[in-house]
C-alpha positions as CSV (number, residue, x, y, z in Angstrom):
1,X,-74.0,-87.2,-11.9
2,X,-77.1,-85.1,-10.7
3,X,-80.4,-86.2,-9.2
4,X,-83.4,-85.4,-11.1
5,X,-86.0,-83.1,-8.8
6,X,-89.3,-82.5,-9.4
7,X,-89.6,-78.7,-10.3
8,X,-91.6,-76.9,-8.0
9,X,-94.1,-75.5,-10.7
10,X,-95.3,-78.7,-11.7
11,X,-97.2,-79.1,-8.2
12,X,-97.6,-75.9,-7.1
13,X,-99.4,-74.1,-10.4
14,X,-102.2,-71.5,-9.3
15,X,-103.6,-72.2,-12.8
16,X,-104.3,-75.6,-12.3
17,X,-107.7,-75.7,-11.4
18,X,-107.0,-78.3,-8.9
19,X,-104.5,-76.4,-6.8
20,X,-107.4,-73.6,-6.8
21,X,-109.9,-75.6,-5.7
22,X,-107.8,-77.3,-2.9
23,X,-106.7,-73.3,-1.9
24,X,-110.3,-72.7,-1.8
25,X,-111.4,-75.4,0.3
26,X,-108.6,-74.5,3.4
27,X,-109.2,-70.5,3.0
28,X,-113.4,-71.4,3.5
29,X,-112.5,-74.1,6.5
30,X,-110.3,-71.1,7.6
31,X,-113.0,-68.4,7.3
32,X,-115.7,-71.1,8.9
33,X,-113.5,-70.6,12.1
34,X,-111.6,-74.2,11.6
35,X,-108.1,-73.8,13.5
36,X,-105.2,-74.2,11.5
37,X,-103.8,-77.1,13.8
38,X,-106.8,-79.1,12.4
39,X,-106.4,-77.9,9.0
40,X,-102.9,-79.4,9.3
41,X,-104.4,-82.7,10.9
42,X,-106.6,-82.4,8.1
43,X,-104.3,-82.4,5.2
44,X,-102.1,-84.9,6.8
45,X,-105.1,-87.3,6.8
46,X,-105.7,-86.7,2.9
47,X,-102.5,-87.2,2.3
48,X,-102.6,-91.0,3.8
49,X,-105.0,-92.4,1.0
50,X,-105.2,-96.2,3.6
51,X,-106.5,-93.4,6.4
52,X,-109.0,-91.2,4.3
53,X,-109.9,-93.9,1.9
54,X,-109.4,-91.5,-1.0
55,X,-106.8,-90.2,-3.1
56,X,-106.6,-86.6,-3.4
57,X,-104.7,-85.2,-6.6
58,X,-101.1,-83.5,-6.0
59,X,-102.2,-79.6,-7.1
60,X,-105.4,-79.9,-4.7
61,X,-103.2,-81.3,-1.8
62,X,-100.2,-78.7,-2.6
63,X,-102.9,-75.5,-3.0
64,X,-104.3,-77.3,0.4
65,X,-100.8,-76.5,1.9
66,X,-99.9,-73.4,0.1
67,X,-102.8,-72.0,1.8
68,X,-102.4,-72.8,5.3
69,X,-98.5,-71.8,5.2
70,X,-100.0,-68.5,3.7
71,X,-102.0,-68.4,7.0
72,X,-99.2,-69.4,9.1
73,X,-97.1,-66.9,7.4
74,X,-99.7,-63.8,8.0
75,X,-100.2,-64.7,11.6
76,X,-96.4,-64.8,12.4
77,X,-96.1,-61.4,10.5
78,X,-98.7,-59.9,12.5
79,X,-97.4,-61.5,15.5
80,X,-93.9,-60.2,15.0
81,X,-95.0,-56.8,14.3
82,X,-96.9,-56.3,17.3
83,X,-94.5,-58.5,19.8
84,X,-91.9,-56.1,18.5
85,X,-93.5,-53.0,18.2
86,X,-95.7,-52.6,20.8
87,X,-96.5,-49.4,19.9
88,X,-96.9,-50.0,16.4
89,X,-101.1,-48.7,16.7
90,X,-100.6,-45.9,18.7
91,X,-104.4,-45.1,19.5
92,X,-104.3,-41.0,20.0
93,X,-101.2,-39.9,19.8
94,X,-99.5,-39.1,16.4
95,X,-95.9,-41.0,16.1
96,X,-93.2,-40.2,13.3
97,X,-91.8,-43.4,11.5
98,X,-89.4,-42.2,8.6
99,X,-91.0,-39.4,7.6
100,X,-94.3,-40.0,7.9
101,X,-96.5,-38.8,10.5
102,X,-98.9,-41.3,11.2
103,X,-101.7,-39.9,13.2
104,X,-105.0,-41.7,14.9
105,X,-106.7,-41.6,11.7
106,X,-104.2,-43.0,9.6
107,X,-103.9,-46.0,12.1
108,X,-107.4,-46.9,12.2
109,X,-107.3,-47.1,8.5
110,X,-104.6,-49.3,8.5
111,X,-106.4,-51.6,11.2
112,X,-109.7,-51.6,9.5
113,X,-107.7,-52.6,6.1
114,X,-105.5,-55.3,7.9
115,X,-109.4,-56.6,9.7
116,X,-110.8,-56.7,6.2
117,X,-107.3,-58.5,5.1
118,X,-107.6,-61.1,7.8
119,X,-111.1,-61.9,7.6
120,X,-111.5,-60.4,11.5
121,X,-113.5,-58.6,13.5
122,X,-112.5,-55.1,14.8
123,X,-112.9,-56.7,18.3
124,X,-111.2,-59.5,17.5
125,X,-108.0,-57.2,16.6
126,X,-108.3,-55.1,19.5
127,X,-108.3,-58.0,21.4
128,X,-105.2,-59.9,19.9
129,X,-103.4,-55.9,20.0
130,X,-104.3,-55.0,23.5
């Protein structure tokens, strides 16, 4: 005898447009500056519908979460990369990686593109890279 599970689809469906709007809502609280320790605190107060005093929908709580564990997941990549490479953005001097020659130019493309990515300043990457 099996246990019947709740395939993961059913809640988490980007076309639902409640999922998109609960996505939306954490990636604007994000981009407003909102830590994601109180978007977590957040979410686990909507969740409790005796705490907020209203009961959010499963696809606007799930895209709510999906987003915040996208964060989480893009701040531990970037963390990782530069913890273990720490001279992953070489600032002058060209460095070979496979076969590619990646020289200052290349690098600050790839810096202004992963700024643009994370919604972040170029200050605020130097900063968080120094």
């Amino acid at each position: 005898m099996s246990i019947l599970t709740i395939a993961l689809n059913t809640l988490d469906d980007p076309r639902d447009p409640d999922h998109a709007h609960g996505r939306a809502t954490a990636y604007d609280a994000i981009h407003d500056g909102t830590p994601l320790d109180a978007l977590e605190a957040r979410l686990e107060w909507m969740e409790d519908p005796t705490v907020s005093g209203t009961t959010y929908t499963a696809a606007y709580l799930s895209g709510y979460r999906a987003q915040i564990a996208d964060w989480r997941a893009s701040e531990y990549a970037l963390r990782a990369a530069i913890t273990h490479n720490p001279s992953y953005w070489p600032e002058t001097t060209p460095r070979v990686r496979g076969r590619a020659l990646l020289d200052a130019k290349t690098v600050a493309n790839a810096e202004a593109a992963h700024c643009r990515r994370l919604g972040i300043s170029q200050d605020a990457w130097n900063e968080a890279t120094r």
